[in-house]
C-alpha positions as CSV (number, residue, x, y, z in Angstrom):
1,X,223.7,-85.5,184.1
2,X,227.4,-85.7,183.8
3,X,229.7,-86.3,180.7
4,X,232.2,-89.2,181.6
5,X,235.1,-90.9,179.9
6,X,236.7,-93.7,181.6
7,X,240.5,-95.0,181.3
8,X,240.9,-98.3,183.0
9,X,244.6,-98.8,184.0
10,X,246.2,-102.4,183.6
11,X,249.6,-104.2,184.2
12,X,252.9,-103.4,182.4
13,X,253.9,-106.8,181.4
14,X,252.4,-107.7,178.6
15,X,252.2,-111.1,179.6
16,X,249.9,-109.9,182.8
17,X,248.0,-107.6,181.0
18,X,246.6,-110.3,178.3
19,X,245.6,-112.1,180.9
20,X,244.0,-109.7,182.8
21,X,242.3,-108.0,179.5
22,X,238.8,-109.6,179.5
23,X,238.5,-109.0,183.4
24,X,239.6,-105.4,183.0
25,X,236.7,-105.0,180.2
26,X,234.3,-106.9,182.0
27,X,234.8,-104.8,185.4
28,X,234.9,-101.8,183.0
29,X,231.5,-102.6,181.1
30,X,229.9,-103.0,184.8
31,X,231.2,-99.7,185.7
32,X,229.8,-97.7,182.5
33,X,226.2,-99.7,183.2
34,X,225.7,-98.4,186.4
35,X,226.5,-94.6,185.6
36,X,224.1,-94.5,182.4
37,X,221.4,-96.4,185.0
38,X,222.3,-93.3,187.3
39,X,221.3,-91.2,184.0
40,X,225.0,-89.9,183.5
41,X,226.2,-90.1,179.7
42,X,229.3,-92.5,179.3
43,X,231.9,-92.0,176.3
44,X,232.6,-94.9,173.9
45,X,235.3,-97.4,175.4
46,X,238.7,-97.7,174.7
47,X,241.6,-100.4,175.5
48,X,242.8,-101.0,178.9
49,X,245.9,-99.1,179.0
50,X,249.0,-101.1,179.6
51,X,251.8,-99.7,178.2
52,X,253.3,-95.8,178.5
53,X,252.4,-95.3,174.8
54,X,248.4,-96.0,174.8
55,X,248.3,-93.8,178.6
56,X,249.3,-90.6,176.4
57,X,247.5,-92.1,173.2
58,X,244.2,-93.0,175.0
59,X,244.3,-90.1,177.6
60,X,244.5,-87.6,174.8
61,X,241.8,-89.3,172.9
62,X,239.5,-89.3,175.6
63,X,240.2,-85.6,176.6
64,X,239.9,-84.7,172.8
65,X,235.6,-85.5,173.6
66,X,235.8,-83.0,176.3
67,X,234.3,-84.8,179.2
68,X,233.0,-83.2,182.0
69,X,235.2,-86.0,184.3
70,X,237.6,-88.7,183.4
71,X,237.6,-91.7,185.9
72,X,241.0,-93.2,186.3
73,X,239.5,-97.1,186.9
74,X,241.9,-99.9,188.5
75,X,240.4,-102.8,188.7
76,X,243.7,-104.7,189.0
77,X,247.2,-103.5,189.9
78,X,248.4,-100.9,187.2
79,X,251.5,-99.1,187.1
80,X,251.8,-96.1,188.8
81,X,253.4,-94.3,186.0
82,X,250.8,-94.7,183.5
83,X,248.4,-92.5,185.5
84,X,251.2,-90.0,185.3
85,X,251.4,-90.0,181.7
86,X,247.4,-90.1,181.3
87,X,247.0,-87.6,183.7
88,X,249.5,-84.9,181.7
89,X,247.0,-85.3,178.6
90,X,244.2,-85.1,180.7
91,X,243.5,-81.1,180.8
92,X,240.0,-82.2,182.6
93,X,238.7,-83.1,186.5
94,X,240.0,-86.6,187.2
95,X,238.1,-89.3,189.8
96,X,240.2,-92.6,190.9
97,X,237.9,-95.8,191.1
98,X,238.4,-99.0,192.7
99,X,235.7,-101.7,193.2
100,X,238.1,-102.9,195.9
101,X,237.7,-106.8,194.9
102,X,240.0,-108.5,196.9
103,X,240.9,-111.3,193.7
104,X,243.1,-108.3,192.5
105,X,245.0,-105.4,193.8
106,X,243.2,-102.9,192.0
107,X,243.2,-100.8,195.6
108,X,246.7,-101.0,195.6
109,X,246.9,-99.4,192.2
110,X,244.8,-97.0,192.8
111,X,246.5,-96.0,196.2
112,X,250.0,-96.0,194.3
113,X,248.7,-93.7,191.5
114,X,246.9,-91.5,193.7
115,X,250.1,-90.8,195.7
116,X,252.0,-90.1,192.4
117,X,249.4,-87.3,191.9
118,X,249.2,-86.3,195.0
119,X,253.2,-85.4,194.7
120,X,252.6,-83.5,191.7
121,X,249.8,-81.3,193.6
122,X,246.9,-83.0,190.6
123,X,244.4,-81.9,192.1
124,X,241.8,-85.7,192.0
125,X,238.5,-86.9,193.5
126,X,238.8,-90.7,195.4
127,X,235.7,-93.5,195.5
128,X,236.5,-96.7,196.6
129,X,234.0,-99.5,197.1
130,X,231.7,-102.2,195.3
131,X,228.8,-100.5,193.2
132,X,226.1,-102.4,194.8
133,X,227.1,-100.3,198.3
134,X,224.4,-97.1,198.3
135,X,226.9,-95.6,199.8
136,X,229.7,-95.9,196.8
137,X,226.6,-94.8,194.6
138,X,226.2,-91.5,197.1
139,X,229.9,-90.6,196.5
140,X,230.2,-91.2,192.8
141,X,226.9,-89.1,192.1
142,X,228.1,-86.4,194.8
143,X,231.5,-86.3,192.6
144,X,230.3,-86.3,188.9
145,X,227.1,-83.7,189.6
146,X,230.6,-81.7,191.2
147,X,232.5,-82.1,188.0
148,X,230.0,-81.0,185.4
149,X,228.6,-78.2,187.1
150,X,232.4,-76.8,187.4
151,X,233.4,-78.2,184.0
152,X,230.1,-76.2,182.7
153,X,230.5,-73.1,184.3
154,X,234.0,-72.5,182.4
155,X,233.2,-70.8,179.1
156,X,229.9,-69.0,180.2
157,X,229.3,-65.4,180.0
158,X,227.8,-63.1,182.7
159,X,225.6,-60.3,182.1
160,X,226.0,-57.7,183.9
161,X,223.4,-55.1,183.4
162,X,224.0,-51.7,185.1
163,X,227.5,-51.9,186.9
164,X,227.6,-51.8,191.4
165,X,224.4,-50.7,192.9
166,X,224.4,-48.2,196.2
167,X,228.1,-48.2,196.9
168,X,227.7,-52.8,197.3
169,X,231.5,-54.0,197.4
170,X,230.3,-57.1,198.0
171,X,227.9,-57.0,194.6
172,X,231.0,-56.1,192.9
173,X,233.9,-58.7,191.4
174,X,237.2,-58.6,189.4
175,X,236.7,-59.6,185.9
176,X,240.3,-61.1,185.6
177,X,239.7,-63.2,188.9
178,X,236.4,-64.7,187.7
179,X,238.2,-65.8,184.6
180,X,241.3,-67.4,185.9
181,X,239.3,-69.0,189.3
182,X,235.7,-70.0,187.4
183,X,236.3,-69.5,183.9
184,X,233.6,-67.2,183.4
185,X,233.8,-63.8,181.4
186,X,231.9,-60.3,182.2
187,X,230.0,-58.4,179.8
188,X,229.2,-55.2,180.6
189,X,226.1,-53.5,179.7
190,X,224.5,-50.5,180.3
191,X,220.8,-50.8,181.7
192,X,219.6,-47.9,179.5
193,X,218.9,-50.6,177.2
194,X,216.6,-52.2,179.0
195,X,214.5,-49.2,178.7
196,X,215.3,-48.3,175.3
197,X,214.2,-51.9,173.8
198,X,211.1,-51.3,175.9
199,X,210.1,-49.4,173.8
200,X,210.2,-51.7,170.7
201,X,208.5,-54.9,172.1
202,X,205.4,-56.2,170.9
203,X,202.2,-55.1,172.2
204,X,200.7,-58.2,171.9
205,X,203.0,-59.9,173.8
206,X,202.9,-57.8,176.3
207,X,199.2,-57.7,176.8
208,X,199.3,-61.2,177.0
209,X,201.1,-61.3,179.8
210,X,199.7,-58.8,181.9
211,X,196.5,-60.7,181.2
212,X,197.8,-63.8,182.0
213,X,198.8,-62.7,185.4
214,X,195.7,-60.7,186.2
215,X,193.8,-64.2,185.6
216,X,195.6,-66.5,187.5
217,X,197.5,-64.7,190.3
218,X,196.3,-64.6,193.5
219,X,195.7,-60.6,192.9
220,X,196.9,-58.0,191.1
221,X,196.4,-55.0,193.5
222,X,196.1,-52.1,191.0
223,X,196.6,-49.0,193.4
224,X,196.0,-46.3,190.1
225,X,199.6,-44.8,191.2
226,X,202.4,-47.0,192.0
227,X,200.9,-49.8,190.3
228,X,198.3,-49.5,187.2
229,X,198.3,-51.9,183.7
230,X,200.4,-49.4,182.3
231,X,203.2,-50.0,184.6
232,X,203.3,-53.6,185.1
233,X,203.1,-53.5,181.2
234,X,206.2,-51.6,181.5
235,X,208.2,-54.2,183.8
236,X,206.7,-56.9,181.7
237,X,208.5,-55.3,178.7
238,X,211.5,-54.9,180.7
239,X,211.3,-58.9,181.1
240,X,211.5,-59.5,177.0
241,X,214.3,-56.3,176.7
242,X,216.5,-58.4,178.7
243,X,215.5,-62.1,177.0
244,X,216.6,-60.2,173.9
245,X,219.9,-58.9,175.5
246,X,220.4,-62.7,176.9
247,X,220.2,-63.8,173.2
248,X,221.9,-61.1,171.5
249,X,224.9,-61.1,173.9
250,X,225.0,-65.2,174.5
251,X,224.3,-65.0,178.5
252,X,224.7,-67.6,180.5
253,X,223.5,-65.7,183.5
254,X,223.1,-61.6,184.6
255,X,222.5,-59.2,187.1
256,X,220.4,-56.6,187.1
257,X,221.6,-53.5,189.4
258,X,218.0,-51.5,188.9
259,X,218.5,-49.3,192.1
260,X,218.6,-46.0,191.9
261,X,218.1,-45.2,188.3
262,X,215.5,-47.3,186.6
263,X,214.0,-48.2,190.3
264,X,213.2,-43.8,190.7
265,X,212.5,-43.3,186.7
266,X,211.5,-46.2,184.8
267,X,210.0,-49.0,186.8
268,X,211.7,-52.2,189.1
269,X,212.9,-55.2,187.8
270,X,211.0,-57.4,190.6
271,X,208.9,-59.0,187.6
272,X,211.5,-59.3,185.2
273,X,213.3,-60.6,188.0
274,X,211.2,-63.4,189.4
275,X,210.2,-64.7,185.9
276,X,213.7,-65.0,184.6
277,X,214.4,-67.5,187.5
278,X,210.8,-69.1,186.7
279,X,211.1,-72.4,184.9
280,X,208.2,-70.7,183.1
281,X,206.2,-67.8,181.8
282,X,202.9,-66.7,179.7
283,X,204.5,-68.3,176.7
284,X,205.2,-71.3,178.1
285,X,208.1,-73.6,179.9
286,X,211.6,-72.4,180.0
287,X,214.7,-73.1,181.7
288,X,215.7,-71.0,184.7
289,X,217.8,-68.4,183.8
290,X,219.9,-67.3,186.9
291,X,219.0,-63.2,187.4
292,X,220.4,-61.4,190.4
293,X,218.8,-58.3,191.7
294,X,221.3,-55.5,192.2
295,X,223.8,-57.0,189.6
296,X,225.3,-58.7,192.6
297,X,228.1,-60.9,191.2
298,X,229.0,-63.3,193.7
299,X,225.4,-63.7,194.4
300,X,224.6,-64.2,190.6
301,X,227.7,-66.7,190.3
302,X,226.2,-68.9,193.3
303,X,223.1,-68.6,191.8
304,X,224.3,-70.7,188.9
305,X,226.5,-72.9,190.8
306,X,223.3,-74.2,192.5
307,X,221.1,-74.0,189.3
308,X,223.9,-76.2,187.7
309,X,224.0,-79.0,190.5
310,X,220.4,-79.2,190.9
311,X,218.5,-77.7,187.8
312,X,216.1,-75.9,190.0
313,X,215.3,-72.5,190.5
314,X,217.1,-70.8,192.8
315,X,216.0,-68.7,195.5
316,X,217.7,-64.9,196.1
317,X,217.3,-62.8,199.5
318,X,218.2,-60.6,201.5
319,X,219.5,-61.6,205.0
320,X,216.2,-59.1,206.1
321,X,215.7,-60.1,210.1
322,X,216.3,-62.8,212.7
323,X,213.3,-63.3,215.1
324,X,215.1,-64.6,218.0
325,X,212.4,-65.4,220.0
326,X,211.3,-68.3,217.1
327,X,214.5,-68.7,215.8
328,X,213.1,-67.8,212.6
329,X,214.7,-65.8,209.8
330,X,212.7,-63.5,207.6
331,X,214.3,-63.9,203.5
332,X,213.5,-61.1,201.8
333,X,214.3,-58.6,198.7
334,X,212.0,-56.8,196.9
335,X,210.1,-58.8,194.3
336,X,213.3,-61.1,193.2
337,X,212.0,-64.7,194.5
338,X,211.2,-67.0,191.3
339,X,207.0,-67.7,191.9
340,X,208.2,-71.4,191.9
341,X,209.1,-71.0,195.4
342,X,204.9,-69.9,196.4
343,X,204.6,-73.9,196.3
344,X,207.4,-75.2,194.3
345,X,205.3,-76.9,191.8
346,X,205.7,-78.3,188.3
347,X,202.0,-76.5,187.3
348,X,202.4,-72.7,187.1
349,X,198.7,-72.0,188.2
350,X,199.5,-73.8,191.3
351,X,202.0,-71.6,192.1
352,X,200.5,-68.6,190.9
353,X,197.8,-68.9,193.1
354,X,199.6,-67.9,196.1
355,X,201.3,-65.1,194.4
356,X,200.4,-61.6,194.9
357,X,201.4,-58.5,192.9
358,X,201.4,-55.4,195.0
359,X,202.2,-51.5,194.4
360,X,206.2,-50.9,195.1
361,X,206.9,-49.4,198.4
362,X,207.9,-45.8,198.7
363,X,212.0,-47.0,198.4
364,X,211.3,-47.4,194.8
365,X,209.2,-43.9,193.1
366,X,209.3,-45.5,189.5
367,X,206.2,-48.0,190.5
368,X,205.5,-51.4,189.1
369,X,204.7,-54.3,190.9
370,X,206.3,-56.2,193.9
371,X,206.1,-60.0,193.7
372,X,204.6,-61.3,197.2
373,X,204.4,-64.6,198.1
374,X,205.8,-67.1,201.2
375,X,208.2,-69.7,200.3
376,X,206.8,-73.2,200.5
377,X,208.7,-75.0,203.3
378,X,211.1,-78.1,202.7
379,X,214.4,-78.6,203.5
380,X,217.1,-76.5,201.6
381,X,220.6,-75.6,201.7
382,X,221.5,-71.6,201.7
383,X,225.2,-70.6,200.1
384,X,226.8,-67.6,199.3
385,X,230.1,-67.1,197.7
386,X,232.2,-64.3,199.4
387,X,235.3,-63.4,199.6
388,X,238.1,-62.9,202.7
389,X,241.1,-61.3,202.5
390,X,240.3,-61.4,198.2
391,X,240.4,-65.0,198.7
392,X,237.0,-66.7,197.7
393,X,235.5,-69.0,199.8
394,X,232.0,-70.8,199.6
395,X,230.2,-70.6,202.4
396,X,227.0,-73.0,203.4
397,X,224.8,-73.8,206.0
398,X,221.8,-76.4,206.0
399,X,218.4,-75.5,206.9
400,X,214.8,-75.4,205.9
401,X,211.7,-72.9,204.9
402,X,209.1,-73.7,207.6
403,X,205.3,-72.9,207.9
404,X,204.2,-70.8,210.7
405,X,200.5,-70.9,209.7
406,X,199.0,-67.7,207.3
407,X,198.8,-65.7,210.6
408,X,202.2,-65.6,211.5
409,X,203.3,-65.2,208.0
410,X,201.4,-62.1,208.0
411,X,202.3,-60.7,211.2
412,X,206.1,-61.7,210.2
413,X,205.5,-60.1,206.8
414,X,204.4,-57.1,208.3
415,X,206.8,-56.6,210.9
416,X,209.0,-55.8,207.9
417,X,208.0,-55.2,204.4
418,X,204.7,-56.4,203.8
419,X,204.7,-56.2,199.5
420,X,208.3,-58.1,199.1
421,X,208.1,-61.8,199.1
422,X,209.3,-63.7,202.4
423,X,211.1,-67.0,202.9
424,X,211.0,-67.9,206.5
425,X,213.3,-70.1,207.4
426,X,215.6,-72.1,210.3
427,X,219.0,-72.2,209.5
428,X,221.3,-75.2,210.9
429,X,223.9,-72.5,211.7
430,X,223.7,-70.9,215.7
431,X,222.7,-67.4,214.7
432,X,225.6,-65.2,216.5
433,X,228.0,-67.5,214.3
434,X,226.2,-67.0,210.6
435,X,225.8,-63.3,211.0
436,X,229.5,-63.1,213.0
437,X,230.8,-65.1,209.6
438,X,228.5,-64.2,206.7
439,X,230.5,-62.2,204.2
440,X,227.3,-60.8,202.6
441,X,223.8,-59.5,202.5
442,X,222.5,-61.7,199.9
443,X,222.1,-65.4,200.6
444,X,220.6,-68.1,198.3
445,X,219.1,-71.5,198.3
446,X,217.9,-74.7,196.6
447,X,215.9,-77.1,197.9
448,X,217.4,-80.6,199.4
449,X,220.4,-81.2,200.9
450,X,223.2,-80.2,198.7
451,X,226.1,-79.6,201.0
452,X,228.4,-82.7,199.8
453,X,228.2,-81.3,196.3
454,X,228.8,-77.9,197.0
455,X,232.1,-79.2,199.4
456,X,233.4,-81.2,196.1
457,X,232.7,-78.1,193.9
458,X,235.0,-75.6,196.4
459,X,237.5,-78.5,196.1
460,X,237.4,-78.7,191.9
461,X,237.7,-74.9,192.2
462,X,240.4,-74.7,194.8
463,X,238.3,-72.0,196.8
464,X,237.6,-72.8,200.9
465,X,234.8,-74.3,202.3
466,X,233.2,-72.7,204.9
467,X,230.9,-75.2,207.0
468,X,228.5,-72.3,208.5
469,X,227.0,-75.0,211.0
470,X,230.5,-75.2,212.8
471,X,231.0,-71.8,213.4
């Protein structure tokens, strides 16, 4: 759900614009209705602005409530220099709207106002069309889920637990280029106090958890060695250090880098991991909270582009194998998939029940317990933000997790590592392109078909757009 104010532009001459003042409303009132009926929260009205004086009065007014977007709305002719002045007190996004009624020129002000900006380099979104037209609808969603996930992201702080992981440039960024491009700040933090307020969390808690998933997991496949209650106590203690580091510190979202120090001495964060991108846990429902293995920035960042436009959990991988032969590529990292994903399900036992919890493989000595389980197919769109050149671009391919049957998710499984969870999936992209063009080995996903949003959101941020499917 978006926050929207709307400034509708009228006539200069004050004998036009009383005239046109009820229409202007009317058209107005018709305009708010159908956003809040599209479940978008729409700012008190104000006056249709006809005069230089209420475009900077009303403008600033409207920007002082901080809306995610302000739509510029002609429904008639309006001159072209009140957009200008509105547009100099708006520090927001901006959308241009025109029902394009043929009674009245609104199109043509529109048009005219939209050039003025467009000579100014104001960066602005464009719909045109009657509401009624599904399409219109499309675009007008598509823009304002755009505008508040960018107009959220400024202002939140990322946690980033550990610093860069096994020499990963592309898992590190530049603090001062995240805050000028996204508006998002860094806070660093040393994963040593991850273990140290290990130590300190309740016991109860703690037992309650493992105990919950020993009951309602699919198995928890105690080896005495890399993986005993002790252990997966440990990791689920790891999971409430770093809930009380999101509080303490005010995260928006983090990264955990994990390998090689607490993944050889202390235990991985594969539980802590998953659960944190869970929209739930032992204790009950939560939001997602966006948690990238590996610390990896850019991938963390995308994360919670996608968890913005969508709400969903979001999924994390490695780019682990392409089998050529069934044009099928194998998603995997360690235990970092949210358990949603098993069957993406609203009931947590559902899901649950296809998860297993396995002994750690012999990359990671500390122990614990890898998070296994196959991602439920459906269509989904897989983005990554890299960078080229140090210029960030987003790029996206459609695609879809499919179902091979439990035989060939084994033998696929198997073919690489077994114990990780696996999202097998057919990407829209030709194969030689994505991994000739991929600027990473992370890639992430939601499910649906998001790839309009994510195209407005590189435009908001004045980042390229990298269409994966075209090569």
């Amino acid at each position: 759900m978006a926050c929207i104010g709307i400034l509708t532009f009228s006539d200069g001459r004050d004998f036009v614009s009383a005239d046109l003042d009820a229409f202007c409303r009317q058209r107005e009132s018709r305009l708010r209705k159908e956003l809040e009926a599209r479940g978008h929260h729409v700012l008190p009205m104000v006056a249709p602005i006809s005069s230089n004086e209420a475009a900077v009065r009303l403008a600033r007014e409207m920007d002082s409530r901080s809306p995610d977007l302000t739509i510029y709305h002609y429904p008639v002719w309006a001159f072209p220099h009140f957009t200008m002045l509105a547009a100099t007190a708006t520090r927001g996004q901006v959308l241009l709207y025109s029902a394009m009624e043929p009674e009245q020129p609104g199109m043509v002000g529109l048009l005219a106002g939209g050039g003025a900006l467009d000579q100014v380099g104001r960066p602005h979104e464009r719909v045109l069309g009657p509401l009624g037209d599904p399409s219109v609808g499309r675009r007008l969603d598509v823009a304002l889920r755009a505008a508040a996930a960018v107009a959220r992201l400024r202002g939140m702080t990322f946690g980033r637990i550990g610093g860069r992981p096994m020499g990963m440039y592309t898992a590190a960024s530049n603090a001062d280029q995240w805050i000028e491009r996204f508006g998002v700040d860094v806070e660093e933090i040393d994963q040593w106090e991850i273990v140290r307020r290990s130590e300190h969390v309740d016991d109860a808690a703690v037992v309650r958890g493992r105990q919950w998933l020993e009951r309602h997991a699919a198995g928890v496949h105690y080896d005495g060695r890399s993986l005993t209650p002790k252990l997966l106590e440990r990791q689920i203690r790891a999971y409430y250090a770093v809930r009380e580091l999101i509080d303490e510190w005010n995260l928006d979202f983090a990264g955990i880098k994990g390998q090689p120090e607490l993944t050889n001495h202390f235990a991985t964060m594969d539980v802590a991991e998953a659960v944190l991108n869970d929209p739930y846990d032992w204790d009950g429902p939560k939001e997602p909270f966006v948690c990238a293995t590996e610390s990896d920035m850019d991938g963390a960042l995308t994360m919670q582009i996608l968890k913005l436009l969508s709400g969903l959990p979001v999924l994390f991988a490695d780019v682990r194998h392409y089998h050529a032969d069934i044009d099928v590529w194998d998603l995997a990292n360690s235990g970092q998939h949210a358990t949603w994903y098993a069957a993406r399900s609203d009931d947590p036992l559902e899901n649950l029940r296809r998860v297993h919890f396995y002994p750690e493989v012999f990359f990671f000595p500390a122990g614990g317990a890898s998070v296994h389980h196959i991602a439920a197919p459906g269509e989904a769109t897989f983005a990554r933000l890299s960078r080229y050149d140090h210029r960030y671009r987003l790029q996206v391919t459609k695609g879809r997790f499919v179902d091979l049957g439990e035989a060939e998710h084994t033998r696929l499984a198997r073919a690489s590592t077994f114990e990780w969870p696996h999202a097998f999936a057919r990407f829209d992209a030709p194969a030689q392109s994505f991994l000739s063009a991929f600027g990473a080995n992370h890639v992430h996903a939601i499910p649906g078909d998001w790839t309009e949003e994510l195209r407005a959101v590189s435009r908001r941020l004045a980042i390229d757009y990298h269409d994966l499917d075209a090569g």
